[in-house]
Structure formats: C-alpha cells, structure tokens
N, C-alpha and C positions, 0 to 999 in steps of 0.2 A: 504493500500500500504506500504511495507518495505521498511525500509529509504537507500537512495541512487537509486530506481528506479524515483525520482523526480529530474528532472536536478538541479544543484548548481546556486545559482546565486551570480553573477559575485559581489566581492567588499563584500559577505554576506555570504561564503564557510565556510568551517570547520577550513582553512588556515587562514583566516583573524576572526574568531571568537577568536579562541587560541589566536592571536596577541590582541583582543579589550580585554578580561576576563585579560590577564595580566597587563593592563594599568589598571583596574580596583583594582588591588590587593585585595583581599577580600577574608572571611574565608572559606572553603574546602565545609563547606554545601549549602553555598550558592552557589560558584563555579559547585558544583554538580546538583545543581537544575535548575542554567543556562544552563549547557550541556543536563541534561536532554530534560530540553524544546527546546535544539536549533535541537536532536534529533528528536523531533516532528516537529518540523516547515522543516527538512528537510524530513520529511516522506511525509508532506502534502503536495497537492495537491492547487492549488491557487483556490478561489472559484471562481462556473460559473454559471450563469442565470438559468440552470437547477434544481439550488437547491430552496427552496422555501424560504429560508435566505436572499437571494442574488437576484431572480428572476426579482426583479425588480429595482437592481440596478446594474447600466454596470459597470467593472472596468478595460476593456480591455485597456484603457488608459493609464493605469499607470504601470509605469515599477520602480521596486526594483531598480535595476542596476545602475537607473542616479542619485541614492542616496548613500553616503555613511553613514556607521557609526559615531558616534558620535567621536571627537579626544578629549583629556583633555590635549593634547600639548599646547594650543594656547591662552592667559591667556586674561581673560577678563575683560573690564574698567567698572565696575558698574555706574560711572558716564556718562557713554554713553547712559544707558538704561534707558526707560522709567519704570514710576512708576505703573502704570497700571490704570483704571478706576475706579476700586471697591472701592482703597485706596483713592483716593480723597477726602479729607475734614473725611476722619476718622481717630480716634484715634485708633491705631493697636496695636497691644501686639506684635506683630513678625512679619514679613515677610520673606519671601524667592526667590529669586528673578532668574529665571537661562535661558539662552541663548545655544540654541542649544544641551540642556542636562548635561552642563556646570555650577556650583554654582557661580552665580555674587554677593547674596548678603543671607545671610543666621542671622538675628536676632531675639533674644526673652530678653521681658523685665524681670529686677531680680524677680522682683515680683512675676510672673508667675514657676520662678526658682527655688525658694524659696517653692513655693506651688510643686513642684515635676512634673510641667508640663516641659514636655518634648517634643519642635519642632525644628523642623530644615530643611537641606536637608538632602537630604537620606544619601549621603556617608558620614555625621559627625557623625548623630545620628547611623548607624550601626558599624561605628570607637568606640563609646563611649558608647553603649548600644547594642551592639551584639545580646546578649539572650532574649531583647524585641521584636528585630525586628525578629527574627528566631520564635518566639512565637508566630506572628500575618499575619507573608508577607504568601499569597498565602494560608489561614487559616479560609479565608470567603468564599464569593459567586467566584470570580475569578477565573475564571479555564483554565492555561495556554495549554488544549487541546482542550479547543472549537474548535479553525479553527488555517487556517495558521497566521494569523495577532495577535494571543493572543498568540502563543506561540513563536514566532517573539518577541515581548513586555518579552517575561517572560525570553529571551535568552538576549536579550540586554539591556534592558531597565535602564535608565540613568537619573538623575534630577529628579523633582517632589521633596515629602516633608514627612514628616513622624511627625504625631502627637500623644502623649500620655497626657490624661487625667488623672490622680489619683479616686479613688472612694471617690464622694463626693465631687470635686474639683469643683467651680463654675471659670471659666474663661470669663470675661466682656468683654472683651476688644475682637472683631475680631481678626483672627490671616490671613493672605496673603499673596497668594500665584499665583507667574504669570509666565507662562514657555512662552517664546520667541522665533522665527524661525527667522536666519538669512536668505540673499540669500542662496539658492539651502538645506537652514538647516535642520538638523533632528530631532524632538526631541520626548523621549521614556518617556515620562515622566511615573513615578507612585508616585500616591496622597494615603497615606496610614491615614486615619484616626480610631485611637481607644478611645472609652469611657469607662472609666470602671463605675461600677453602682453608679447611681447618680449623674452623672458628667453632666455638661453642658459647649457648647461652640458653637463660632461661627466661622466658616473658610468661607474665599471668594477665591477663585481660577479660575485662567481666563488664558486664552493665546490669542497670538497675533503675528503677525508677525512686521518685522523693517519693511518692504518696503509690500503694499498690491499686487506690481506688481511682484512680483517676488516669485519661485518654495519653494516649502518646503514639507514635509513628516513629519507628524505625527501618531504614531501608539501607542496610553498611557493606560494607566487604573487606574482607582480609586476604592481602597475600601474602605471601609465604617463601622465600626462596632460600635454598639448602644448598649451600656449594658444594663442591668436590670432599670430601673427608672430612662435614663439619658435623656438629651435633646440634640440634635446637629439641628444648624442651617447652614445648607450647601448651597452655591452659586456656581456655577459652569456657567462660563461666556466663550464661545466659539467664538471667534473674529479672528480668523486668515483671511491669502490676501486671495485673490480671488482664487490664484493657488496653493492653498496647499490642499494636499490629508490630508485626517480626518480620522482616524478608531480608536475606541475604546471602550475599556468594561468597564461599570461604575456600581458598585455591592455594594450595601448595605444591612446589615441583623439589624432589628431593637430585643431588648429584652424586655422581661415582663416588661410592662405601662412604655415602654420608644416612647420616641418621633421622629420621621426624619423629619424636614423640612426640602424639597429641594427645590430650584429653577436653574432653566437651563434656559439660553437663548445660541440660537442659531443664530448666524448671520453670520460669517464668513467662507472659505473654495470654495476650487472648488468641492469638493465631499465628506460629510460626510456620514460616516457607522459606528452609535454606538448601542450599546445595553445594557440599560440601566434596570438592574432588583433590584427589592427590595425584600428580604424575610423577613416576619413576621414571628418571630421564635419562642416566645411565648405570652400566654396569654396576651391581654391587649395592645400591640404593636398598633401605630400607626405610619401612615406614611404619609405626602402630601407632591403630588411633582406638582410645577407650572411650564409650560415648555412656554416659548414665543420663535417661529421662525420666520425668515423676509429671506426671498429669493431674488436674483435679478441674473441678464444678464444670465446665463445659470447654475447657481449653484444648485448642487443635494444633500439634505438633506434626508438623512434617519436613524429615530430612532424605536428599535425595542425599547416595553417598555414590563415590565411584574411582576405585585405584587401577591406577591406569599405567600398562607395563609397556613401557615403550623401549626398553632395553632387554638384553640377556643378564642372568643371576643377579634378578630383581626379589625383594621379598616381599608382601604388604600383610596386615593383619589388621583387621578393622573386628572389633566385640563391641555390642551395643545393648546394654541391657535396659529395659524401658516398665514402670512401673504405673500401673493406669486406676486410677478408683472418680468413683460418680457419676459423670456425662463422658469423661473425657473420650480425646480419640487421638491415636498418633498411625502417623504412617511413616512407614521405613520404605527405603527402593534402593536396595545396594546395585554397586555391578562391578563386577572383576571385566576390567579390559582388558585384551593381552593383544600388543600390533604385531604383524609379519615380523621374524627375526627374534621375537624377546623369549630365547629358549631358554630352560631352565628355570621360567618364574615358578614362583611360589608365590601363592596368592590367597588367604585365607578371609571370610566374612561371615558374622554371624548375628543375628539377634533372638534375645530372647525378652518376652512379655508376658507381665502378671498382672494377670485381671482383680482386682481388689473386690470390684463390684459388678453388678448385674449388667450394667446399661453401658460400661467403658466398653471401648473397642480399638481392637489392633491390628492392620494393614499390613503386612510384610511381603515381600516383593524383592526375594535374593534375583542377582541374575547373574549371566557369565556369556561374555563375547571374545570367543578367543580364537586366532588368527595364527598359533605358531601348534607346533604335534609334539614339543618337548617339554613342555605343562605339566605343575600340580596348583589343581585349582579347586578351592571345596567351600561350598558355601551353605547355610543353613539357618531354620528360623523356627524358633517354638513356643507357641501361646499357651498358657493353662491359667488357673485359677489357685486360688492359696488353697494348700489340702490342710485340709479338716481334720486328718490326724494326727499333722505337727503341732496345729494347737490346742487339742486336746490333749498331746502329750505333754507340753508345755506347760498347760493351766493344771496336768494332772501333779505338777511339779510346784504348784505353790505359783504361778503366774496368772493374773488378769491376762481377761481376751486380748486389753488393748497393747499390755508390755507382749506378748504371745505373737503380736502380727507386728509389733515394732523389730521383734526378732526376727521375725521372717523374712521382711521388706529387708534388712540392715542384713539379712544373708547372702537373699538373692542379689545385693550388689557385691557382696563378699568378691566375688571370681575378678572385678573390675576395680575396684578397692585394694586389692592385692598387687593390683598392676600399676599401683599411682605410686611412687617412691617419694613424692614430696609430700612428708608429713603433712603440713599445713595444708595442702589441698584435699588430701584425704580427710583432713576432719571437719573442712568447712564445708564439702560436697554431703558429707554422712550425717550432720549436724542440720543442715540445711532441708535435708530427705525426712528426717525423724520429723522434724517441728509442723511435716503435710501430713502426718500419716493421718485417717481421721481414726474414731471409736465408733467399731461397731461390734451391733449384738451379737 
C-alpha cells in the first residue's frame, strides 16, 4: 500500500512528527532514517487477526490517538523515581534511569571510563559519540519495516541506553537500566547493546510503571550484538501496570565462540506483542535464553521466539516456563531456523504451562525450519494443571492450600531458577512470582 492511502492518526501525522524530530535536535542521518521509517509506519496498514503474526492476538482495543508523543518540555525529579528491582542490593557500574522517554538519571563509574566503556542514555552518548552510534543503530537483527509498530519505534523512539564494550574489555560490575510509564505515559525506549571481541559484561534492564492502575503505551526495541569471543549476560525484566499496551522487537546476533545469556521475565502489561529472535552468525556461537511468565485477571502475553542458525557448530537453547491463573492467556510461537550450510547445529526449544485456573489459556506453537541434513534439532511444549496430589500431600504435611500452591508455582520455575546465576535476579524474579500467586479453595 503507498503511503498516505492509510488514514493519519490523530496527535502521530506528519504535522506533529516534524514538531517531535525538532525537539529532538539530532544529526541529518539520523533525522533521515526517522522520516524514512515514519514513511513506512505511515504506509502500513495496522495488523489484523488474518495475519498469522497476529492471529491470535486481538488489538482492536487499542487506539494510537489517546497517546501522545513523548515531550522533553517537562523536567524530571530523579529523586521521585524509583530505583528498580534488579538494582537492589547490587553493586552497578552505571545506571540509566528514564520516565516516559525522558533521561532522569544517566551514570557510569570512572573506572569503566577509563577502560573506554562507553554507557549512557541515548541522547548523550549520540551528542558525544555520533559515528559509534551511526555504526551500530538499526545495523543488526532490527528491522524498522517489519510491521507498523517497528517502524513507529524507528520514527520516534526516545530513552533507553546505549552501551559500548572495547575489545577485550572485561566489565564486573552490572550496568542498569529501567525505563518508566507515567499516567496515560509513553515510552519508545531503545536498548542498544555492542561487544566488541572478547568483551564481556553484564546489563539488567526492566520497566515499570509509577501507578499499576493507570494507561501507558509502550512500543521499544532492543539490540543486541555479541562479537567474536565475547560474553554478554542480559536480563531483561518486563513489569509494567496492568493497562499498559507492550509491543516490541528484541534482536540479538551472537559471533564466532561468543556467548548470549538471556533471561526475560515476563509479568507485567494488559497486552504484550514481542518478538524476540537471536541469530547465530558464526561458527561456534552460543546462545541460552530462560524466559519465566506469570499471567493474571485478563492479561494477554504473547512472544514470538526464533534462533536462527546461520553458521556451522552453532548451539541455541531457549526454556520458557509460563504460569497462567484467572482470564489470563499467553501464547508462545518458537522456531528453530537452520540456513543451507549451518551443519552440526544444535538447536534446543521448549515450553512448559501451568494452568492455575479454569478459564486461563495457553497457545504453544514449537516449530522447526531446517535447510542443512547435519542437525540436532528438538523442540517441545507441555500444558497441565497443578495436581491435586502434590497439594494434598503438602497440606497432609502441616501446609495451607495457599503456602501448598506457592510451593508448586516456586517449583515449577525451579528448572529456570537454576539457570539464572545472578543471585539478585533470581530473587527479584521468584519474589516478584510469589507476591501474584492468588488463594484459592
């Protein structure tokens, strides 16, 4: 469809784009690469059930229009804001801390400085390194013409962080990062992570809303790039209220006998729509991602996932364990890619769902596209309900029904829990699970 056969919306036109890009002040290529993409988001077409992306997730609910753009009028008190969960009781190298798209707090210790790592928010680090950030934004997996919501993000997008690693640079210390939705808030965050080879580090990134009872729009993306021999430990912690819309693309590409760990939880949101893919780009590349989700009252989760093996003696391992009680509903859609050539992968995907209550519902949708005959590729997904005789045996032990199903819930994430090596994330994800569980009879 040629752009301008797709009605404008209202507060998001071409009128109020020019007004957001000049508040933004920022240099002619980037400028261009925003209009490019706002070009496409006004071509598209808003996704509909008929697609097999989206098919089974409704978003007729949500209207563009009762949100507006981000402002950078309106000056924000960092000591208002909270500090996030991840950071709790860690010692952090930096954080970056930003409200509605907005920088409240933007730190990196000398140390880190001194070593040539380079973090920040976005608008300081492209103020003071320009030609790094033009060398990596929009230069991985991200591709601002997916749908209309990615190139939405690629025309406005606001807040989030931008990290650079030097080759060889060992970084200790976590670096953190928490984007924030005020009432009726917006935020476009992009999370730009680069290693160069041999680099290692650790990032935690989460969001959240000030009030769980109140509207917000998020539409962000994260990328992700893994040089040759390096190691990144990624957290990515999804918490917003209850009625905030979620859409995002989360894109990593790993390098030759470099490492990804990721972990995702997923708790927060009235309706998430992410798509989360990793390419293995050469030989040797490894990737594990642990995803734990917890659903409740009517909240709809959906992650597309997809590791993608584009080299030989590649590995990936994606476990996704998803915990549903109420109305809720989530859907999963994995896919093991394998291209011509990438013999020898190793490719592992799995999820597993526990129906708490009657009326929750769980989607899963393994799949496997593979293109090479020297493959091990295994994929799987298994729904049940909590049995009845663990907590009978439980409560036959001196346990209430409700400590009986806290145990079970805090089991069944056990396999994934075991897989998280940073303390502090482990207890802020298991603590965070407990405080949904509800009581029942």
């Amino acid at each position: 469809m040629s752009v301008g056969t797709v009605p404008s919306v209202e507060n998001w036109n071409a009128e109020a784009f020019n007004d957001y890009v000049k508040q933004l002040n920022e240099p002619q290529w980037l400028v261009d690469l925003r209009q490019e993409a706002f070009e496409s988001f006004e071509g598209k077409d808003w996704p509909t059930r008929k697609e097999e992306e989206w098919m089974r997730t409704d978003i007729r609910g949500f209207s563009l229009k009762k949100f507006d753009p981000p402002s950078f009028t309106t000056p924000v008190d960092p000591a208002s804001l909270p500090s996030g969960l991840l950071a709790e009781g860690v010692d952090i190298g930096g954080q970056v801390i930003s409200l509605n798209g907005k920088t409240a707090v933007s730190t990196i210790n000398d140390e880190l400085k001194s070593k040539g790592v380079i973090f920040g928010d976005f608008r300081t680090v492209l103020a003071e390194h320009g030609d790094l950030v033009k060398k990596y934004l929009f230069q991985g997996e991200f591709d601002p013409n997916f749908d209309k919501f990615s190139a939405l993000h690629a025309a406005y997008f606001s807040g989030g962080a931008f990290l650079y690693v030097p080759r060889n640079v060992q970084v200790e210390q976590p670096l953190h990062v928490l984007n924030l939705i005020g009432d009726n808030g917006v935020d476009l965050a992009h999370t730009l992570i680069v290693l160069e080879e041999g680099a290692q580090a650790t990032v935690l990134t989460e969001s959240a809303s000030l009030d769980d009872d109140q509207p917000g729009f998020h539409c962000g993306a994260i990328e992700v790039i893994v040089g040759d021999r390096a190691n990144l430990r990624f957290v990515n912690l999804q918490n917003w209220g209850e009625k905030v819309w979620h859409f995002a693309q989360q894109k990593g590409c790993v390098g030759q006998d470099a490492n990804l760990f990721w972990t995702l939880g997923a708790l927060g949101s009235r309706l998430s729509k992410v798509n989360q893919h990793v390419a293995l780009d050469k030989p040797g590349a490894h990737c594990e991602v642990n995803g734990v989700l917890f659903t409740e009252g009517k909240q709809h989760l959906s992650y597309h996932t997809q590791q993608y093996h584009r080299a030989h003696s590649c590995t990936s391992n994606f476990l996704y364990k998803a915990a549903l009680q109420d109305h809720s509903r989530t859907v999963w859609r994995g896919m093991i890619k394998v291209a011509p050539g990438a013999q020898k992968t190793d490719g592992y995907q799995r999820i597993d769902n526990l129906l708490l209550t009657e009326h929750s519902r769980a989607d899963s949708i393994p799949g496997l596209e593979i293109e090479a005959d020297d493959v091990r590729c295994t994929h799987g997904a298994t729904t049940g309900k909590v049995d009845e005789e663990q907590i009978f045996y439980a409560m036959a032990r001196g346990y209430t029904r409700k400590e009986a199903m806290r145990m079970i819930v805090t089991g069944f994430f056990q396999q994934v829990f075991d897989r998280i090596t940073l303390v502090s994330v482990r207890e802020a994800l298991g603590h965070a699970i407990a405080r949904r569980v509800r009581e029942y009879d």
